[in-house]
C-alpha angles and dihedrals in degrees: 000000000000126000116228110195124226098244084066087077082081084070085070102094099055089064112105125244089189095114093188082076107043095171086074098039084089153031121275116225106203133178096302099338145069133215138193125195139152096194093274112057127021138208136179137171130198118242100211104042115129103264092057134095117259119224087238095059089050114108116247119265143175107264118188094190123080098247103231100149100232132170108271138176100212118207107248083223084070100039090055091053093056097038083055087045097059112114106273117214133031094340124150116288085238081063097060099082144059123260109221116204112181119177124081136319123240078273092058089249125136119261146164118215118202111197135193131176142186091186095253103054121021125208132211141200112189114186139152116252129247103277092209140095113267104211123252096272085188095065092061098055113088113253135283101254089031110125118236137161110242116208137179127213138172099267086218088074091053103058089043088071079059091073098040094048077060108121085025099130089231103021083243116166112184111211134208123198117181095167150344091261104041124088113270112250121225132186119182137144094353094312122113124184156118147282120188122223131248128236113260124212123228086264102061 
């Protein structure tokens, strides 16, 4: 079993509706982490940082797949079922995840089971998995020793060049970044202007 938290329902929107690619119609769960792409921008999360659930502090619930933990794309039809499914209210923070269960069914068909629990009724999503190859997300990332300038940036700034990229043919915003302590530069639909960057701790 692998526990899947709730703020990775934000990673929705990075899943492809293009059905002439299926791979990338749903969210690959992978190991201890899961990704989301649609061929142009990518996002992964992993499964066993310290702010998730571990599988240990889950409640227990009634599965009806055999839990191998197998690699599986799961549908975002079903995703957005057991994300809506999720307790709603002053829960525990453990519910407020989704149980994943990937293996065969009592068919001996492969399935993906999505649960969710407010201790008292249990809900469950039971779907085949994505019977296609999820492309190598590791291929895409620089390489270890590349250099690169890291940068950190209110993410509320960020989604305000989205509005004003609005009427861009293609919502296209051109960034600059000199170093990590000047502002970042941006350029889109005829605007041009700064962000300034936020202090990182030694951890980031």
């Amino acid at each position: 079993m692998r526990i899947i938290p709730k703020k990775a329902k934000a990673m929705l929107s990075f899943i492809s509706t293009d059905t002439t690619q299926p791979s990338l119609t749903g969210m690959f769960l992978s190991g201890n982490r899961i990704i989301a792409t649609d061929g142009h921008a990518l996002v992964e999360m992993p499964l066993d940082g310290e702010d998730c659930t571990s599988p240990e502090d889950y409640p227990q619930v009634d599965i009806a797949t055999s839990d191998d933990n197998r690699d599986v794309i799961i549908p975002a039809a079903a995703l957005k079922k057991a994300f809506a499914n999720i307790p709603k209210g002053g829960y525990l923070p453990s519910l407020q995840n989704i149980a994943v269960v990937s293996g065969e069914n009592n068919k001996n068909v492969n399935q993906v089971e999505l649960i969710t629990t407010d201790l008292d009724v249990q809900d469950s999503v039971k779907v085949p998995p994505i019977d296609a190859q999820y492309p190598d997300s590791d291929r895409v990332y620089p390489a270890k020793d590349a250099t690169g300038i890291r940068i950190k940036v209110d993410a509320t700034f960020l989604a305000k060049l989205k509005d004003l990229s609005a009427g861009d043919d293609v919502n296209g915003v051109i960034l600059t970044i000199h170093d990590a302590k000047s502002a970042l530069e941006f350029e889109t639909n005829g605007f041009k202007g700064l962000i300034m960057p936020l202090r990182m701790d030694a951890r980031e």
